[in-house]
PDB file with one MODEL, atoms N, CA, C and O in Angstrom:
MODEL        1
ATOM      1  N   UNK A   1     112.374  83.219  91.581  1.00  0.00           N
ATOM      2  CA  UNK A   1     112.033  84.212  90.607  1.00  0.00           C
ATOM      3  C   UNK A   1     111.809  83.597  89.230  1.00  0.00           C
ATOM      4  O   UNK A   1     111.110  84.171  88.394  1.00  0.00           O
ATOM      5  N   UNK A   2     112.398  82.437  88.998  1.00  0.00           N
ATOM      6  CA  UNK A   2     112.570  81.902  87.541  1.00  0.00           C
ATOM      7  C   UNK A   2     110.973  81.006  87.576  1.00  0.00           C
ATOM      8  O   UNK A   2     110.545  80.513  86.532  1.00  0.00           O
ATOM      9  N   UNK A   3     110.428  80.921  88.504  1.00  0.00           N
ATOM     10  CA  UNK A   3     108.841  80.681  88.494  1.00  0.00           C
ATOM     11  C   UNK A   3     108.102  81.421  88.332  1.00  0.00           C
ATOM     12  O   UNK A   3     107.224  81.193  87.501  1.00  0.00           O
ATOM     13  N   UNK A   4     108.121  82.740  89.108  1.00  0.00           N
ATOM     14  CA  UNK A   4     107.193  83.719  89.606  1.00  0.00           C
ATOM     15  C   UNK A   4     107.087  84.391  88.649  1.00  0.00           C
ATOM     16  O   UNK A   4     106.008  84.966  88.504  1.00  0.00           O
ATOM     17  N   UNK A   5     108.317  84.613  87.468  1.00  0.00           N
ATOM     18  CA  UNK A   5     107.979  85.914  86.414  1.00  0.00           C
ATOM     19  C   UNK A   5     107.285  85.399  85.390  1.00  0.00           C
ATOM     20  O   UNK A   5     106.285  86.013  85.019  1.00  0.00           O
ATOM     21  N   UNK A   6     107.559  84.519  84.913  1.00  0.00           N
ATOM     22  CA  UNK A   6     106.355  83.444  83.444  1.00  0.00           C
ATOM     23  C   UNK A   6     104.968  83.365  84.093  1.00  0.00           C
ATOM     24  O   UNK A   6     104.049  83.533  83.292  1.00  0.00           O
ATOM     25  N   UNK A   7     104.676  83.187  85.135  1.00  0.00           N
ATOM     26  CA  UNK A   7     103.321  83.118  85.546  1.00  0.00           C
ATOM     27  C   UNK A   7     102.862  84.795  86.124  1.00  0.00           C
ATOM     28  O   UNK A   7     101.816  85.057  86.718  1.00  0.00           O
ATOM     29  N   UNK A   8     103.679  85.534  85.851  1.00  0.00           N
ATOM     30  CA  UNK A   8     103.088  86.888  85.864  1.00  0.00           C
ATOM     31  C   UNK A   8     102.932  87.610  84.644  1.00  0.00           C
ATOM     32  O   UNK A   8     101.976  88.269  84.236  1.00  0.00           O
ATOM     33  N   UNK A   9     104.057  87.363  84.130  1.00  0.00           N
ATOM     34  CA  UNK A   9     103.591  87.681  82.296  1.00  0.00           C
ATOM     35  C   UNK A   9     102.822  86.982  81.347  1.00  0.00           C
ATOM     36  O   UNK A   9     102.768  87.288  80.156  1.00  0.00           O
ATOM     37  N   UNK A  10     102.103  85.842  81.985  1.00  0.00           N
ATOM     38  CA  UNK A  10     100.700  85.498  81.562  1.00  0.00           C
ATOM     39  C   UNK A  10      99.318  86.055  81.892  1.00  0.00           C
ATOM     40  O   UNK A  10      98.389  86.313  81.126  1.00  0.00           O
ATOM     41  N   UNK A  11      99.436  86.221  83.684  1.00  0.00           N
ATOM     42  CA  UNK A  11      98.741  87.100  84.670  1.00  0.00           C
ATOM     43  C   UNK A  11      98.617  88.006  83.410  1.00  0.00           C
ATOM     44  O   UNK A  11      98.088  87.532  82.404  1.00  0.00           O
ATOM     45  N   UNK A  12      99.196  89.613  83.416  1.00  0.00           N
ATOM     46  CA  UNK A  12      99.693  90.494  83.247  1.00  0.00           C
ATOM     47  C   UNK A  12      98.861  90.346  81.140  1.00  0.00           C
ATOM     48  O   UNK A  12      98.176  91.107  80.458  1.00  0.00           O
ATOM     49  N   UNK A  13      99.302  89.344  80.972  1.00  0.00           N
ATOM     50  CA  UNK A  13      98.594  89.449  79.896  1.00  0.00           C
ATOM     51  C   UNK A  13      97.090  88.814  79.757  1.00  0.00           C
ATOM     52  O   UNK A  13      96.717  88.574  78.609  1.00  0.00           O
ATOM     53  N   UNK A  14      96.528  88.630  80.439  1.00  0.00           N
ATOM     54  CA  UNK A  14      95.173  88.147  81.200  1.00  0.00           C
ATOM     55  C   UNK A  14      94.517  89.707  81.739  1.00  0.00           C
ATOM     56  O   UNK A  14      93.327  89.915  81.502  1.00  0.00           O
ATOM     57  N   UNK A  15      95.114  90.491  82.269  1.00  0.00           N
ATOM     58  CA  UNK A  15      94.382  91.942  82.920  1.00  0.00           C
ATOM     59  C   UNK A  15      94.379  91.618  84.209  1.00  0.00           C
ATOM     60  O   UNK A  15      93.464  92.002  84.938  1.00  0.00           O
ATOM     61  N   UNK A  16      95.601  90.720  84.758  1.00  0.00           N
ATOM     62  CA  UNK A  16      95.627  90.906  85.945  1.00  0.00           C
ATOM     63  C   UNK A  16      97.263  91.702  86.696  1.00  0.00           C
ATOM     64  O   UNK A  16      98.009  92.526  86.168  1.00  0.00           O
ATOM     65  N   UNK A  17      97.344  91.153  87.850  1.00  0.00           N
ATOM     66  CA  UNK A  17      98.727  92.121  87.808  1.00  0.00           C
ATOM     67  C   UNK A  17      99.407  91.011  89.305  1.00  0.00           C
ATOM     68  O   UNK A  17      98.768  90.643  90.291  1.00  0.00           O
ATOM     69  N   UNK A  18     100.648  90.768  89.016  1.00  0.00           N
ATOM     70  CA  UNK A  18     101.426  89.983  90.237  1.00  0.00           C
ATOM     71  C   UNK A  18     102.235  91.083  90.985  1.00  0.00           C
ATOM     72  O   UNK A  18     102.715  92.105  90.495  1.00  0.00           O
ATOM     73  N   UNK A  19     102.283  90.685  92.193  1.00  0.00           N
ATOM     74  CA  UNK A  19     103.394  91.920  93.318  1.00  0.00           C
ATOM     75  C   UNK A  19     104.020  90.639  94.487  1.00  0.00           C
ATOM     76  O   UNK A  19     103.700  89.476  94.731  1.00  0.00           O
ATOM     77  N   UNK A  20     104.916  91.463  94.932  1.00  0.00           N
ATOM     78  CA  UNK A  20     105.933  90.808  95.806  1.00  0.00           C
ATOM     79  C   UNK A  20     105.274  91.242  97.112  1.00  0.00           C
ATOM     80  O   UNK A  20     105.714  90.880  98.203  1.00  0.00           O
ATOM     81  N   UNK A  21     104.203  92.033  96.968  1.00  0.00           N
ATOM     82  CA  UNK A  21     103.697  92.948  98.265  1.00  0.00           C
ATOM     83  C   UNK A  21     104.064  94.359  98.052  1.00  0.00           C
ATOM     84  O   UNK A  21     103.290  95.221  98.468  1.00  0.00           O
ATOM     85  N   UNK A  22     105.272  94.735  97.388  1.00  0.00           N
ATOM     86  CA  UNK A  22     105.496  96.053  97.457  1.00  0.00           C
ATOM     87  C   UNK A  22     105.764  96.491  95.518  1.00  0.00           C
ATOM     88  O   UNK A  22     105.685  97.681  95.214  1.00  0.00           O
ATOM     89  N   UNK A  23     106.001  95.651  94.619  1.00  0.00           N
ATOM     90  CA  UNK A  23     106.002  96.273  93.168  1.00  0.00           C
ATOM     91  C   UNK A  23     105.430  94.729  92.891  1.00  0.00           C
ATOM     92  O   UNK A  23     105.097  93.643  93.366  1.00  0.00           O
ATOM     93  N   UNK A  24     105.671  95.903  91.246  1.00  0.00           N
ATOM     94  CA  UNK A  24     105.407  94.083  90.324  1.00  0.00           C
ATOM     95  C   UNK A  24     106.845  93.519  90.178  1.00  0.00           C
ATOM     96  O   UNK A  24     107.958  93.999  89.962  1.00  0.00           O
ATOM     97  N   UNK A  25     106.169  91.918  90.457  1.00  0.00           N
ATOM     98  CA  UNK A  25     107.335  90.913  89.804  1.00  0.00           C
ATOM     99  C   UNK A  25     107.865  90.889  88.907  1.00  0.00           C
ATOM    100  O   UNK A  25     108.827  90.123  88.842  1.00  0.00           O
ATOM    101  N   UNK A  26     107.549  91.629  87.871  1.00  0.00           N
ATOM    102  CA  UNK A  26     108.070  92.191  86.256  1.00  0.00           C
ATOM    103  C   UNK A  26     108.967  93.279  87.134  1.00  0.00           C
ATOM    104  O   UNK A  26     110.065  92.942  86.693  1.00  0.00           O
ATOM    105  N   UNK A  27     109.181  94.042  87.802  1.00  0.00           N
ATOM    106  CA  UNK A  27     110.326  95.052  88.139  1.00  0.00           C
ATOM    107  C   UNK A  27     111.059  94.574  89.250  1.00  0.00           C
ATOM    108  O   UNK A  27     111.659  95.424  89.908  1.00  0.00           O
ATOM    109  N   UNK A  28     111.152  93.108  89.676  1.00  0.00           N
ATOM    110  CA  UNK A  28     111.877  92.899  90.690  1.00  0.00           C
ATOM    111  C   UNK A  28     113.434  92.109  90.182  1.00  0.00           C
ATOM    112  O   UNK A  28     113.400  90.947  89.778  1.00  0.00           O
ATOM    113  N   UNK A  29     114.650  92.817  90.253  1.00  0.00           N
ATOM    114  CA  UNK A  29     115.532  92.193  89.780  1.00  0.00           C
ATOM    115  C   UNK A  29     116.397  91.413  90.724  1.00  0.00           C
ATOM    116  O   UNK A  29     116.964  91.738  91.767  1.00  0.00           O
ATOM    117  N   UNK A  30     116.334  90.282  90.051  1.00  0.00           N
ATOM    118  CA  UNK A  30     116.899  89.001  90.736  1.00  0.00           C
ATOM    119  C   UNK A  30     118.520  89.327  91.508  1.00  0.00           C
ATOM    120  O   UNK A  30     118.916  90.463  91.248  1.00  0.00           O
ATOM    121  N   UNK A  31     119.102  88.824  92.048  1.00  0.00           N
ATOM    122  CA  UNK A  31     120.277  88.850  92.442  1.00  0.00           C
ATOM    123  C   UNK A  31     121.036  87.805  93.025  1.00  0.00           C
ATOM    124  O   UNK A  31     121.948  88.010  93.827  1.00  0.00           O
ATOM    125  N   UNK A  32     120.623  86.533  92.580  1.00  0.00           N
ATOM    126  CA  UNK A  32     120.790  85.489  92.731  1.00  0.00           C
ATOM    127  C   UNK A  32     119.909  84.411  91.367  1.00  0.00           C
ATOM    128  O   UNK A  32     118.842  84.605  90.784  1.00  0.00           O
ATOM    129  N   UNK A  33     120.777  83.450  91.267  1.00  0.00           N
ATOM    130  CA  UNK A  33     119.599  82.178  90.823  1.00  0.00           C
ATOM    131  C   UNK A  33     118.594  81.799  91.201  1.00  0.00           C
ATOM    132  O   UNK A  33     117.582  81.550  90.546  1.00  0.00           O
ATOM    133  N   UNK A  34     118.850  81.681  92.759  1.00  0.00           N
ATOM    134  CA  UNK A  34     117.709  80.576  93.962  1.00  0.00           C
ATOM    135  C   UNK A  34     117.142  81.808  94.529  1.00  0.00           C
ATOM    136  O   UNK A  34     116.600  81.424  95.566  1.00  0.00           O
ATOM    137  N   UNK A  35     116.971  83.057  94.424  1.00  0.00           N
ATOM    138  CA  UNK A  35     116.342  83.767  95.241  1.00  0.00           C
ATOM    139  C   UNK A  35     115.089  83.903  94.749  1.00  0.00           C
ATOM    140  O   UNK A  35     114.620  83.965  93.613  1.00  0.00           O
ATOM    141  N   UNK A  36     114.239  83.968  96.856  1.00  0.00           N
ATOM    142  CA  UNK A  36     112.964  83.756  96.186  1.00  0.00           C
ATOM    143  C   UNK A  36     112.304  84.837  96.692  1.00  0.00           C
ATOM    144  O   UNK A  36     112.982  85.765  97.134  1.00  0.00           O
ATOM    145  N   UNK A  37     110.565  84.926  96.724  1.00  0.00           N
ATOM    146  CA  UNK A  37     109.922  86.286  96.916  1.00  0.00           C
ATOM    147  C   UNK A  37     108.549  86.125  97.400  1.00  0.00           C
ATOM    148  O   UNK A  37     108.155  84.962  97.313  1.00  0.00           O
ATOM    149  N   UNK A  38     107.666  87.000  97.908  1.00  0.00           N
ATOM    150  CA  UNK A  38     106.519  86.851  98.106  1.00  0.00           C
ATOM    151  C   UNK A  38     105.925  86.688  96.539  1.00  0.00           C
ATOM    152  O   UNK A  38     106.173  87.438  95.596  1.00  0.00           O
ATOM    153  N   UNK A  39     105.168  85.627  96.535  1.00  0.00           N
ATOM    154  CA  UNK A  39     104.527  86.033  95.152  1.00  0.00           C
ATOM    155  C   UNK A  39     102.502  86.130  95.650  1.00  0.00           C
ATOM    156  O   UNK A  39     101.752  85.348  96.232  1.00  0.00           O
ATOM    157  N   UNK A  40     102.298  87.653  94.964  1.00  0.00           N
ATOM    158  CA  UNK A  40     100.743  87.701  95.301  1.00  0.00           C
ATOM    159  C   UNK A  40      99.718  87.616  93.269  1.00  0.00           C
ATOM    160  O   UNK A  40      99.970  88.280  92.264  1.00  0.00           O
ATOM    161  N   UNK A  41      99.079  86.964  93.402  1.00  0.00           N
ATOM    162  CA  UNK A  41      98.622  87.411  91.399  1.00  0.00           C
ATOM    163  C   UNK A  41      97.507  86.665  91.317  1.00  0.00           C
ATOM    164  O   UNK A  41      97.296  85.463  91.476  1.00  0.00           O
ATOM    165  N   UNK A  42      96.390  88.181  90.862  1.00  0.00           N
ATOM    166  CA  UNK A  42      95.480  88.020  90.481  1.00  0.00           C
ATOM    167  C   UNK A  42      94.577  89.152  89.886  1.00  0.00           C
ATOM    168  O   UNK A  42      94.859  89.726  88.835  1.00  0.00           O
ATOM    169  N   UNK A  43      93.769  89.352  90.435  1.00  0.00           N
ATOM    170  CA  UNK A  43      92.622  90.333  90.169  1.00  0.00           C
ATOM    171  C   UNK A  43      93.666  91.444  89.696  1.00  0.00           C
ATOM    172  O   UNK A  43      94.740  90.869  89.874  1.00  0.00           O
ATOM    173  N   UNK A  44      93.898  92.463  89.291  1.00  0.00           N
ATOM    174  CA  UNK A  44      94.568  93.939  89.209  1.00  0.00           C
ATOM    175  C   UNK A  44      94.304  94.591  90.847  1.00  0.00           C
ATOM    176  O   UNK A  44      95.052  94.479  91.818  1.00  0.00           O
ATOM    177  N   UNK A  45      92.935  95.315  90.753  1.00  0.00           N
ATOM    178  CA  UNK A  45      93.021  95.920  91.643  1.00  0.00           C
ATOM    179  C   UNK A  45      92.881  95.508  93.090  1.00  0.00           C
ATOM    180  O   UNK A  45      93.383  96.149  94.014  1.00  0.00           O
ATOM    181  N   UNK A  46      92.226  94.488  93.225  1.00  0.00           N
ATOM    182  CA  UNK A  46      92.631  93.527  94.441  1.00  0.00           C
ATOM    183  C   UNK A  46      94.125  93.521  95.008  1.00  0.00           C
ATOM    184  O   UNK A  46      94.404  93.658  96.200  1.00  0.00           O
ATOM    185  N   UNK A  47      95.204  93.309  93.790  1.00  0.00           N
ATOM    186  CA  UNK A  47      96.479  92.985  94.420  1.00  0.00           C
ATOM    187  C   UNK A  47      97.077  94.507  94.433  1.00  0.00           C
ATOM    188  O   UNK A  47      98.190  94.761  94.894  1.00  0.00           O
ATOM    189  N   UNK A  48      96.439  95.223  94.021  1.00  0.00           N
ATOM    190  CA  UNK A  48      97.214  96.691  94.282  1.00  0.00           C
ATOM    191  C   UNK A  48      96.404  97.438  95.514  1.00  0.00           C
ATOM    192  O   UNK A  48      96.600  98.638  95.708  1.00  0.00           O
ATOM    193  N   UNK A  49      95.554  96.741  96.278  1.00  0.00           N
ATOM    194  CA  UNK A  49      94.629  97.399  97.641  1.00  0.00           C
ATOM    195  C   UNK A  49      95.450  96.420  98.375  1.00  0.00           C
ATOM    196  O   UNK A  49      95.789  96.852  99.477  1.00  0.00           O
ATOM    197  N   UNK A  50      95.918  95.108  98.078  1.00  0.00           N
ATOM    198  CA  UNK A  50      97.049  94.177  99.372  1.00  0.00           C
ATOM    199  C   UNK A  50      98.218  94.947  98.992  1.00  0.00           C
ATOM    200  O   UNK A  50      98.821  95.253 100.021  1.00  0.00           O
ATOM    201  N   UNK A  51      98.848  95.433  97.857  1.00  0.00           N
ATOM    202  CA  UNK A  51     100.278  96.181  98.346  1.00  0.00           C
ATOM    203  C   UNK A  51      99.963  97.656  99.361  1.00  0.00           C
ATOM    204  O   UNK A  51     100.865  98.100 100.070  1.00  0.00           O
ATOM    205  N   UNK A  52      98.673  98.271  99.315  1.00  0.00           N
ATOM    206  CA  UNK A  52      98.484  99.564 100.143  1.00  0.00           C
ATOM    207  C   UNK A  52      98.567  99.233 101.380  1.00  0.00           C
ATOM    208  O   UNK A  52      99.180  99.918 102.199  1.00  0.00           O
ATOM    209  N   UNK A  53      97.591  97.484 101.837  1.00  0.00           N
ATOM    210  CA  UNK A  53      97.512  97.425 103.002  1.00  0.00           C
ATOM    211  C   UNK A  53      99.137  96.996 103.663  1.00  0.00           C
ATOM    212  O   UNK A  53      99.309  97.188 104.867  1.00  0.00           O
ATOM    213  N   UNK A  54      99.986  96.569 103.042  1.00  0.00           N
ATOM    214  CA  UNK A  54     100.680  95.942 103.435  1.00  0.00           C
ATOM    215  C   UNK A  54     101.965  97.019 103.846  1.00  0.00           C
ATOM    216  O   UNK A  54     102.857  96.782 104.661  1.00  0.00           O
ATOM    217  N   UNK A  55     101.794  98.226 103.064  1.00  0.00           N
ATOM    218  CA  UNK A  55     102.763  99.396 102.711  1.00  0.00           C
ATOM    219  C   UNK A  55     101.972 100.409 104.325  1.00  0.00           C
ATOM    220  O   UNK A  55     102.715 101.017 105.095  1.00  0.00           O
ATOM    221  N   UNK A  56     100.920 100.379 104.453  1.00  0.00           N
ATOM    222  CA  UNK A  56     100.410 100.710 105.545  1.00  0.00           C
ATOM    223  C   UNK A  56     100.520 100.431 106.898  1.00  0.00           C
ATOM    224  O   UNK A  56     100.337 101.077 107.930  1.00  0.00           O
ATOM    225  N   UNK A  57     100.960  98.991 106.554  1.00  0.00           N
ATOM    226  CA  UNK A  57     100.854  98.239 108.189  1.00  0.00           C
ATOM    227  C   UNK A  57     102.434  98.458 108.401  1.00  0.00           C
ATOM    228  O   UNK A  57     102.460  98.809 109.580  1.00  0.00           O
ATOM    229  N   UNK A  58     103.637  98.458 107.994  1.00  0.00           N
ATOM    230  CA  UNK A  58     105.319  98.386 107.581  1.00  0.00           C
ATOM    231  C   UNK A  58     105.278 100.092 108.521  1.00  0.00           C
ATOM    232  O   UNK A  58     106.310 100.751 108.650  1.00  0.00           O
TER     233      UNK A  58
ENDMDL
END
């Protein structure tokens, strides 16, 4: 997580948007040091049509 969130709040300030598959990495709270996550980041709406598909297939 201590990777994934600095390179999403650059994303994020670029007009794009990072997800774990199911939220953004900006709302995912850690619960560990070493814990880690799907990380998806890019386009906006690209990565919010892979959290539908992914919320679809589950």
């Amino acid at each position: 997580m201590y990777e994934t969130a600095p390179v999403s709040l650059i994303t994020l300030a670029a007009g794009g948007y990072s997800s774990d598959g199911a939220q953004s990495i900006l709302d995912v709270e850690p619960k560990s040091l070493t814990q880690t996550s799907a990380f998806y980041t890019g386009n906006s709406d690209l990565i919010k049509e892979l959290e539908s598909e992914i919320a679809s297939s589950n």
